[in-house]
N, CA, C and O of each residue as an XYZ file, in Angstrom:
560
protein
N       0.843     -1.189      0.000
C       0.000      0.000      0.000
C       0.885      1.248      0.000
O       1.596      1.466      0.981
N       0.879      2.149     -1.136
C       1.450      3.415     -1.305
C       1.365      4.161      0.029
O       0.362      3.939      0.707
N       2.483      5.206      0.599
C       2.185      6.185      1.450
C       1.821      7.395      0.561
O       1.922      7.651     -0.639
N       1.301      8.105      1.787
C       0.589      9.731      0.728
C       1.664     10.076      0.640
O       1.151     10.890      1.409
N       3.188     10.455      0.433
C       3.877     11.076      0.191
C       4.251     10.639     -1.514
O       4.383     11.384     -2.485
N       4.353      9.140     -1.418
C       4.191      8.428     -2.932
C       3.169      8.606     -3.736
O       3.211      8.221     -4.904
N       2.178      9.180     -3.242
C       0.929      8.261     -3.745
C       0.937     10.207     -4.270
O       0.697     10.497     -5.442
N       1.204     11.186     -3.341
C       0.995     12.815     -4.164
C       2.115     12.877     -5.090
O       1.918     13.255     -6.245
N       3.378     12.510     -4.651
C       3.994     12.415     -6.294
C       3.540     11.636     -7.358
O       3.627     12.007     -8.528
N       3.055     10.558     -7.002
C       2.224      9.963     -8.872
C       1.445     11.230     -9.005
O       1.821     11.794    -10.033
N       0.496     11.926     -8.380
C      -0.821     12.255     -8.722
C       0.340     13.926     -9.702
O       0.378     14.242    -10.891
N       0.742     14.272     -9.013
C       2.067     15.207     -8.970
C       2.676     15.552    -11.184
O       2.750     16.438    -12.036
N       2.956     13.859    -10.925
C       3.897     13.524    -11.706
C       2.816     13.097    -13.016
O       3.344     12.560    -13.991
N       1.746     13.265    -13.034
C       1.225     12.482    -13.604
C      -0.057     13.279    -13.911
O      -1.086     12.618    -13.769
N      -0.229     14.653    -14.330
C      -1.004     15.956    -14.276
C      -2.234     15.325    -15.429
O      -1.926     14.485    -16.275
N      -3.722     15.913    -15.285
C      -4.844     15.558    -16.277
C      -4.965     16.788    -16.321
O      -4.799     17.660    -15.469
N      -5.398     16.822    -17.839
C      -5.727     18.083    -18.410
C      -6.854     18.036    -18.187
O      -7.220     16.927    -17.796
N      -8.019     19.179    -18.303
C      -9.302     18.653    -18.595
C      -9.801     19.325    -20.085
O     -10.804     19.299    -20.798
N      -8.824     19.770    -20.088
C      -9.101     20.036    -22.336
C      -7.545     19.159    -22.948
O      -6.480     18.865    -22.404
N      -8.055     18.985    -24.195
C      -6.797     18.804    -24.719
C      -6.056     20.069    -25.584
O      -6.427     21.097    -26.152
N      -5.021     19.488    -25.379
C      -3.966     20.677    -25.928
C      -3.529     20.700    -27.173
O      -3.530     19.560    -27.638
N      -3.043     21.743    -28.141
C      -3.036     21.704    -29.500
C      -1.875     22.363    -29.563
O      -1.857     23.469    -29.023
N      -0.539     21.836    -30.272
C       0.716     22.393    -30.340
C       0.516     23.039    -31.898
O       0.640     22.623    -33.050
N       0.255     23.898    -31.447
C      -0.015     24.974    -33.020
C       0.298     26.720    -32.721
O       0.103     27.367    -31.692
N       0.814     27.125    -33.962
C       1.270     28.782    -33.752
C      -0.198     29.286    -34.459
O      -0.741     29.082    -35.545
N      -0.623     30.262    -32.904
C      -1.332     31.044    -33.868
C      -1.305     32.304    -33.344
O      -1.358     32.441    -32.122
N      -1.227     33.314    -34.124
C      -0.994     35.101    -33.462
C      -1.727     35.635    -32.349
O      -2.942     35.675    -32.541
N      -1.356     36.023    -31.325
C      -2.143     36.297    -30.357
C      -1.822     37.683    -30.129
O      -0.724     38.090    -30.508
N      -2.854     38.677    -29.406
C      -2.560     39.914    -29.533
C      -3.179     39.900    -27.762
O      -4.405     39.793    -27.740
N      -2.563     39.986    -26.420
C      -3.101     39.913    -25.316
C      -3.254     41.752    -25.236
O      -2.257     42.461    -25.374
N      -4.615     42.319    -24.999
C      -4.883     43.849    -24.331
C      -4.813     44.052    -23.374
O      -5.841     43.490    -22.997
N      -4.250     44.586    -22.231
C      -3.938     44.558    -21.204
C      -3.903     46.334    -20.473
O      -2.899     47.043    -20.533
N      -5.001     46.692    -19.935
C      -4.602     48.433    -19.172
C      -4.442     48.918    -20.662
O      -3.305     49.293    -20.950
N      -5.376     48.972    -21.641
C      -4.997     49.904    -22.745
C      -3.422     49.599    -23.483
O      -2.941     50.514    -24.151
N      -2.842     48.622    -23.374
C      -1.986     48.241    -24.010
C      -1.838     46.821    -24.535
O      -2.104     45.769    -23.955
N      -1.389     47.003    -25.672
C      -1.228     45.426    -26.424
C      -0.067     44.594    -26.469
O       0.814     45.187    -25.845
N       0.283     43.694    -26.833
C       0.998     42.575    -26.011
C       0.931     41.421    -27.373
O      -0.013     40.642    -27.503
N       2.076     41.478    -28.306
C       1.696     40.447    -29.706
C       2.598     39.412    -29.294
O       3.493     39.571    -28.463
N       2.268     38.066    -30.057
C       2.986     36.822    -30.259
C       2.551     35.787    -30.387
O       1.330     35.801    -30.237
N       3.062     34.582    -30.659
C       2.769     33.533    -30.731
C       2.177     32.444    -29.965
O       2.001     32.934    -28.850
N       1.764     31.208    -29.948
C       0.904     30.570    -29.052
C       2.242     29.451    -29.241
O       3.152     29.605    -30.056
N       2.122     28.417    -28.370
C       2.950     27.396    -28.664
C       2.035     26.443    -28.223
O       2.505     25.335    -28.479
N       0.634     26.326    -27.522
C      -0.442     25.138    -27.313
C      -1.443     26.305    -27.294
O      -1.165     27.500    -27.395
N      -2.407     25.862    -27.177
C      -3.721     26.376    -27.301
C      -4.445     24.802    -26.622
O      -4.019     23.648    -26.647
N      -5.763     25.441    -26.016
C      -6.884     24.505    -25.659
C      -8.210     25.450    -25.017
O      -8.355     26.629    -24.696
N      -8.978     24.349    -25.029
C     -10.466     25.584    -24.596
C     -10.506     26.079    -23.112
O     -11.221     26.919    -22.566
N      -9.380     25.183    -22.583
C      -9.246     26.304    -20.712
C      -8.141     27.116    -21.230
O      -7.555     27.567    -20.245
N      -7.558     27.529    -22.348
C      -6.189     28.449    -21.908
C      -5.247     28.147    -23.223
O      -5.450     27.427    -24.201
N      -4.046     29.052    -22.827
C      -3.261     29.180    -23.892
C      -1.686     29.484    -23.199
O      -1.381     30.364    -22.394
N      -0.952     28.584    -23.727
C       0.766     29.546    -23.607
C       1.623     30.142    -25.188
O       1.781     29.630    -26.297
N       2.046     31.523    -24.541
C       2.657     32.485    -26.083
C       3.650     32.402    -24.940
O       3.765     32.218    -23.729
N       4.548     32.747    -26.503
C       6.014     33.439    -26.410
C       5.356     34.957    -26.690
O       4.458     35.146    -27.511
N       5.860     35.828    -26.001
C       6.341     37.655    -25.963
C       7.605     37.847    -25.858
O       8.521     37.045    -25.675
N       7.592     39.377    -26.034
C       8.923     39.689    -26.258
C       8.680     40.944    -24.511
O       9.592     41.632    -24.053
N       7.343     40.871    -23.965
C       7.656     41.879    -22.771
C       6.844     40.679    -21.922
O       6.359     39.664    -22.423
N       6.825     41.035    -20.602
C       6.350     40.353    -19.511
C       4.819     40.789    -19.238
O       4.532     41.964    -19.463
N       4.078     40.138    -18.889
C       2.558     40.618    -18.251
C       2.633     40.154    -16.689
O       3.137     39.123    -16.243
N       2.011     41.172    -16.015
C       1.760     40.852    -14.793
C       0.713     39.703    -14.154
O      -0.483     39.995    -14.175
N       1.094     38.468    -13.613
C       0.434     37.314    -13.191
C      -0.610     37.963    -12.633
O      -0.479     39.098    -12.173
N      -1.992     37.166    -12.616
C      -3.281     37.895    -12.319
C      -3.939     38.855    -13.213
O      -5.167     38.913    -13.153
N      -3.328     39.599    -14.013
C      -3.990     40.443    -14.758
C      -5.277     40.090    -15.759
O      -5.242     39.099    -16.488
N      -6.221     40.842    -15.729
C      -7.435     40.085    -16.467
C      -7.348     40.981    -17.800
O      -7.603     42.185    -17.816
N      -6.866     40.061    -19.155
C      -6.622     40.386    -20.132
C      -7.949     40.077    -21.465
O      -8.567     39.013    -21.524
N      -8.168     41.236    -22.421
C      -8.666     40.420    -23.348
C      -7.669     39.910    -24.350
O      -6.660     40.547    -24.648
N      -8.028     38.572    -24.933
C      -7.113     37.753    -26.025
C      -7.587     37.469    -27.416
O      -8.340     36.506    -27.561
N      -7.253     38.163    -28.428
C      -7.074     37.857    -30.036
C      -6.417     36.973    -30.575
O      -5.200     37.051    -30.741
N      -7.252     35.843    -30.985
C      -6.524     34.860    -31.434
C      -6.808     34.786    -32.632
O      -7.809     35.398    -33.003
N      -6.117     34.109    -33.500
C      -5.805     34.899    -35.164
C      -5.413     33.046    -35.431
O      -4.522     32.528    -34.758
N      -6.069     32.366    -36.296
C      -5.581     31.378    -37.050
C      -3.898     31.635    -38.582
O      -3.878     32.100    -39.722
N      -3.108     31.178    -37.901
C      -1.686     31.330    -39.390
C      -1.925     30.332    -40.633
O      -1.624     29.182    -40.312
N      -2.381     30.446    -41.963
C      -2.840     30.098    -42.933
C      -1.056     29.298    -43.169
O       0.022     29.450    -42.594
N      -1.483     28.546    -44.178
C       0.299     27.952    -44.891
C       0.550     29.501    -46.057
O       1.664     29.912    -46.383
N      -0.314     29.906    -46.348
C       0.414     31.328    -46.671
C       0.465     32.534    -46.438
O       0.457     33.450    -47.261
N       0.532     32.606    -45.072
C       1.061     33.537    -43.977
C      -0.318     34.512    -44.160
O      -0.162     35.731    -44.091
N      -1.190     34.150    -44.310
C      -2.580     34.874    -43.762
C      -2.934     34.502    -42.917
O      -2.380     33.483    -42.504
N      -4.219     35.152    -42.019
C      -4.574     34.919    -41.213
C      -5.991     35.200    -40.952
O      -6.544     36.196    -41.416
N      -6.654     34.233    -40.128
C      -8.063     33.846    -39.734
C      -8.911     35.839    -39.269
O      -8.062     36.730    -39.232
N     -10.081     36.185    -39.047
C      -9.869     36.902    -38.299
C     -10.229     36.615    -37.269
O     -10.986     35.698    -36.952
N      -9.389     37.871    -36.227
C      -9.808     37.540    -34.355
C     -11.208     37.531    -33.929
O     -12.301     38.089    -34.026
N     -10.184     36.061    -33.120
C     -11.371     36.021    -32.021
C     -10.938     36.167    -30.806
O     -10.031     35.495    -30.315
N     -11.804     37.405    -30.022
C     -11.555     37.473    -29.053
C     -12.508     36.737    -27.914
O     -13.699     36.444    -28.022
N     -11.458     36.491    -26.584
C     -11.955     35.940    -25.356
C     -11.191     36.612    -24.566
O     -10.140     37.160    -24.898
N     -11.894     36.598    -23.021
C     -11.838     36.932    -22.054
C     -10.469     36.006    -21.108
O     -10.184     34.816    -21.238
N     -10.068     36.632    -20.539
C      -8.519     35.746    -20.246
C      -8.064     36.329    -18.800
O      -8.526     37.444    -18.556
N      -7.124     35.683    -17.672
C      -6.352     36.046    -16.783
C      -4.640     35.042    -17.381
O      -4.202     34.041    -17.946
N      -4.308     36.305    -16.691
C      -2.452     35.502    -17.033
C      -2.213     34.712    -15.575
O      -2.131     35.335    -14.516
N      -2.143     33.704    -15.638
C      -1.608     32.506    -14.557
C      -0.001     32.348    -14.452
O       0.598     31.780    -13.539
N       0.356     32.742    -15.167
C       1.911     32.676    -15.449
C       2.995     33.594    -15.907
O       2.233     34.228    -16.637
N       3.873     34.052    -16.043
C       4.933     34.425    -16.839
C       6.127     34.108    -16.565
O       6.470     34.812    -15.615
N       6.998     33.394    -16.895
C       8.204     33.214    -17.178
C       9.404     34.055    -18.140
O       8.893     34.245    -19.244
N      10.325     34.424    -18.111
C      11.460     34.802    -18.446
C      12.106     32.968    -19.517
O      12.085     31.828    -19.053
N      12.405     33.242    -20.417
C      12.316     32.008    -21.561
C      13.382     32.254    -22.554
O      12.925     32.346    -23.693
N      14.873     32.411    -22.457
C      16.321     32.807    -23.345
C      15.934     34.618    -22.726
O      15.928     34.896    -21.527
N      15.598     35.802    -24.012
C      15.714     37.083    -23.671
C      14.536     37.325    -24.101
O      14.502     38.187    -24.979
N      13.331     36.775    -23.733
C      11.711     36.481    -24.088
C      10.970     36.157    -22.862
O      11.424     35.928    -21.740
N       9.946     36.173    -23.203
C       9.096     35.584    -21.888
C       7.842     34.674    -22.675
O       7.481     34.661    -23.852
N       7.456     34.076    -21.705
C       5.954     32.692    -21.943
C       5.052     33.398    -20.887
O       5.314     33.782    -19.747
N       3.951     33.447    -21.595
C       2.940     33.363    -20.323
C       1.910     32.045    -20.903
O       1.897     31.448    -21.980
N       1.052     31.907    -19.620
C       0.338     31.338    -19.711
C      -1.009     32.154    -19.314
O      -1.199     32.998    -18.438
N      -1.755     31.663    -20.154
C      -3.501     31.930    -19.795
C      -4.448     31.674    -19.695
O      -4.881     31.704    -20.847
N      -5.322     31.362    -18.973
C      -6.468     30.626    -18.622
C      -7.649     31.511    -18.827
O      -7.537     32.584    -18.235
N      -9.073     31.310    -19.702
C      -9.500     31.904    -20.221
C     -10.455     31.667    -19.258
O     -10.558     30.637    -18.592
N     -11.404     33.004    -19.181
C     -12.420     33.404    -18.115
C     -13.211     32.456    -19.235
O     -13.000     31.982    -20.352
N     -14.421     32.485    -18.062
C     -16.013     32.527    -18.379
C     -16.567     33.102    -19.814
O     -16.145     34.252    -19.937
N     -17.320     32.734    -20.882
C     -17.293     33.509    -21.722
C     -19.020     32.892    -22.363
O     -19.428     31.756    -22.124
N     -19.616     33.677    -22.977
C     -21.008     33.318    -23.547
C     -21.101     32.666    -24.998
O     -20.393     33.089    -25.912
N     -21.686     31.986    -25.112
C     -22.348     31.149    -25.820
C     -21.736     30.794    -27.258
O     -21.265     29.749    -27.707
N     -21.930     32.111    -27.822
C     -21.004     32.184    -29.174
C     -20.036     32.205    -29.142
O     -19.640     31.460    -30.038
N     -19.119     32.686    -28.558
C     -17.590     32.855    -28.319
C     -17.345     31.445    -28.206
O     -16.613     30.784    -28.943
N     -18.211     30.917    -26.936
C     -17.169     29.442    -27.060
C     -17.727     28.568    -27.679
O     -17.474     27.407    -27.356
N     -18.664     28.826    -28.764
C     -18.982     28.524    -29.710
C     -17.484     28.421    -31.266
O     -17.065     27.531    -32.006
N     -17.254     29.547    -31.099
C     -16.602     29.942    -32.310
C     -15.365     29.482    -31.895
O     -14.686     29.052    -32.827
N     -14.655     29.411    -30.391
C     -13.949     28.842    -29.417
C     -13.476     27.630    -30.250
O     -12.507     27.467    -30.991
N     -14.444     26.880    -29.890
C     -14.636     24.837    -30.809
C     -14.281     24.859    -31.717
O     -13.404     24.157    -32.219
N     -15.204     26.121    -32.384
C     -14.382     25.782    -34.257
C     -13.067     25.821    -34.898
O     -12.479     25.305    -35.848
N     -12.773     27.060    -33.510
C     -11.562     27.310    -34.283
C     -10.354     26.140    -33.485
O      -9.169     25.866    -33.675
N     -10.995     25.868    -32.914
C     -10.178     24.096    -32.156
C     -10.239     23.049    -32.827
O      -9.288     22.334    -33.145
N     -11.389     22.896    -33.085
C     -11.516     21.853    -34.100
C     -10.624     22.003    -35.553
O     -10.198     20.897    -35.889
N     -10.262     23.021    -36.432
C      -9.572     23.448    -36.856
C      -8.392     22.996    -36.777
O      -7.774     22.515    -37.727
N      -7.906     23.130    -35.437
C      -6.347     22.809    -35.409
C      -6.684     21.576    -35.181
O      -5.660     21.014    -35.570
N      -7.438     20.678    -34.803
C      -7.711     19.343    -34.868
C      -7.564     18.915    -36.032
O      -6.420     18.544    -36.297
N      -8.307     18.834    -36.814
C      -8.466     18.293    -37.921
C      -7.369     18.853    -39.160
O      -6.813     18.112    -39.971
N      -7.247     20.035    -39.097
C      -6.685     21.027    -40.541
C      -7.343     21.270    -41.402
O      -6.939     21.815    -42.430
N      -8.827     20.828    -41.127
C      -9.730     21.473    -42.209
C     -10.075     22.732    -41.819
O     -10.268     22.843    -40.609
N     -10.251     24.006    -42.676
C     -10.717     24.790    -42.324
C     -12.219     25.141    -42.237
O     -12.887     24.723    -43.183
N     -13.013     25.976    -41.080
C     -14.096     25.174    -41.150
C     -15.039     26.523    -41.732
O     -14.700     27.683    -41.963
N     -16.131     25.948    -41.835
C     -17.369     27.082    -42.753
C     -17.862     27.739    -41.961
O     -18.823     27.183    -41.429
N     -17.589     28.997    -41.509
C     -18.795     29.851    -40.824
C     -19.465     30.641    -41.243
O     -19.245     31.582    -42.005
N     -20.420     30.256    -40.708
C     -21.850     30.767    -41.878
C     -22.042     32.221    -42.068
O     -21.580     32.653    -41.012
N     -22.494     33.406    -42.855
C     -22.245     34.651    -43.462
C     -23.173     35.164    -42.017
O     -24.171     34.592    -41.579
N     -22.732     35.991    -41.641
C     -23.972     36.658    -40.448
C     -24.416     37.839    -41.136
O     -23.868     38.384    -42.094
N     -25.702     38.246    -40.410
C     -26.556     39.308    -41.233
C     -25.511     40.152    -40.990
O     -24.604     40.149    -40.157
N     -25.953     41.177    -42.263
C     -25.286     42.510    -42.063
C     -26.280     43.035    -40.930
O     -25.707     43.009    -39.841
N     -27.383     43.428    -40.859
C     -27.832     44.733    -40.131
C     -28.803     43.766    -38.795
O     -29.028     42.555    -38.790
N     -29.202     44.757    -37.813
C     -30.023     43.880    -36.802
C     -31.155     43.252    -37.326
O     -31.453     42.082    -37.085
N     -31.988     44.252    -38.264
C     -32.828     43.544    -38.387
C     -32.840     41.980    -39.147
O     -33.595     41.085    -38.767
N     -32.127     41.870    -39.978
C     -31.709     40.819    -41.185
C     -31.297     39.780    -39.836
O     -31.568     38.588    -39.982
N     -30.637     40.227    -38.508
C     -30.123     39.076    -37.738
C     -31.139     38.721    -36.704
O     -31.003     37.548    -36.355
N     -32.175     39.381    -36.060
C     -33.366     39.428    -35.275
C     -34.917     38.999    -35.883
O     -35.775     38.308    -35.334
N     -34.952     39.749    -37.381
C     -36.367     39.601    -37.775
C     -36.589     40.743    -37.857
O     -37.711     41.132    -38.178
């Protein structure tokens, strides 16, 4: 029979995600106090995200996040934004990583969230449907 000292290093050593993770670059633009914050993603998933930057963000800060799909010919998806706190930052060579865990967010967002996950799942790019131009055309 394991002691708890063994038994919290397996649990330790041995971390569950509860999304899965997607090792894919895609442009991220973090807003932060009226200032912006560009770079790359190095995973993505539907709790969160880690980028490389070139400045540091303050841990705790409640950020909004633009995430931008990278085409194979250097185009790009347009943003989607979500709601975000930074859980992390690290110092990474003469760069920094943060990490981010994405707030609470409504319906469509993590709607559009999936697709654009599914996306890096698959590599198909996926169809989103034309939205009305004006309220009424989208209400009735």
């Amino acid at each position: 029979m394991p002691d708890e000292a063994s038994e919290a290093c397996r649990y330790v050593s041995q971390p569950e995600r509860a999304h899965p993770r997607y090792a894919h670059e895609a442009a991220v633009t973090f807003k932060v106090k009226g200032k912006a914050y560009q770079g790359r993603t190095t995973n993505l998933s539907r709790g969160g995200l880690c980028a490389d930057l070139a400045d540091s963000i303050e841990v705790g800060s409640e950020i909004e996040v633009d995430l931008q799909l990278v085409f194979d010919d250097d185009s790009q998806s347009e943003p989607l934004r979500v709601p975000g706190r930074v859980a992390w930052c690290t110092t990474v060579d003469e760069a920094f990583q943060v990490g981010i865990s994405f707030r609470p967010m409504d319906t469509e967002r993590a709607n559009y969230l999936m697709i654009f996950l599914r996306f890096l799942d698959d590599g198909v790019r996926p169809k989103i449907e034309k939205r009305a131009k004006t309220v009424d055309e989208r209400f009735g």
